[in-house]
N, C-alpha and C positions, 0 to 999 in steps of 0.2 A: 619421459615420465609426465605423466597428465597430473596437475594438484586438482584438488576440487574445492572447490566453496563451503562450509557448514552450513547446513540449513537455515539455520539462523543468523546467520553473516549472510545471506539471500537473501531471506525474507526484508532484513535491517531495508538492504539494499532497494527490492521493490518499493518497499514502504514508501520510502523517501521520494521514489520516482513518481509513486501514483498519488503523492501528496502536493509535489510540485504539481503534476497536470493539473491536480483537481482547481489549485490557486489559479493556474492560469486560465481554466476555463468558467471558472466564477467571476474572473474580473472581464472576460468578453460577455459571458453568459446574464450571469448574477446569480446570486445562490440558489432561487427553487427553482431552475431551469433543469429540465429531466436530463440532460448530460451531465451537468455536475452530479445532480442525485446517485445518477447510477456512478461515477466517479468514485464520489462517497460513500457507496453500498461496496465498492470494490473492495477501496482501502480500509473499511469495518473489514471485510472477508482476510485480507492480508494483517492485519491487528488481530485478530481471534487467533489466528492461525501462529502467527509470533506468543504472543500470549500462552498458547497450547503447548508449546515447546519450551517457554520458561519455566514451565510449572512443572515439567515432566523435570525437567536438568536440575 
């Protein structure tokens, strides 16, 4: 038998991941550097998305 992840127990999970990268590429990069930008544009897109599903539950 397969379990599965909640959505939300996912997203928690991305979150965390795309917020460690984004650390680590601000501290090679520095902050207006266009990879963290988009880093940060991500992890807005994974926060709205977390966000969308707290308010439905």
């Amino acid at each position: 038998m397969v379990k599965t992840i909640p959505k939300k127990r996912f997203l928690s999970v991305l979150i965390k991941l795309k917020r460690n990268a984004m650390y680590a590429k601000a501290n090679v990069f520095g902050l207006s550097h266009p990879v963290v930008v988009a880093c940060s544009q991500e992890l807005d897109t994974l926060l709205n998305r977390y966000q969308g599903i707290r308010a439905i539950q």
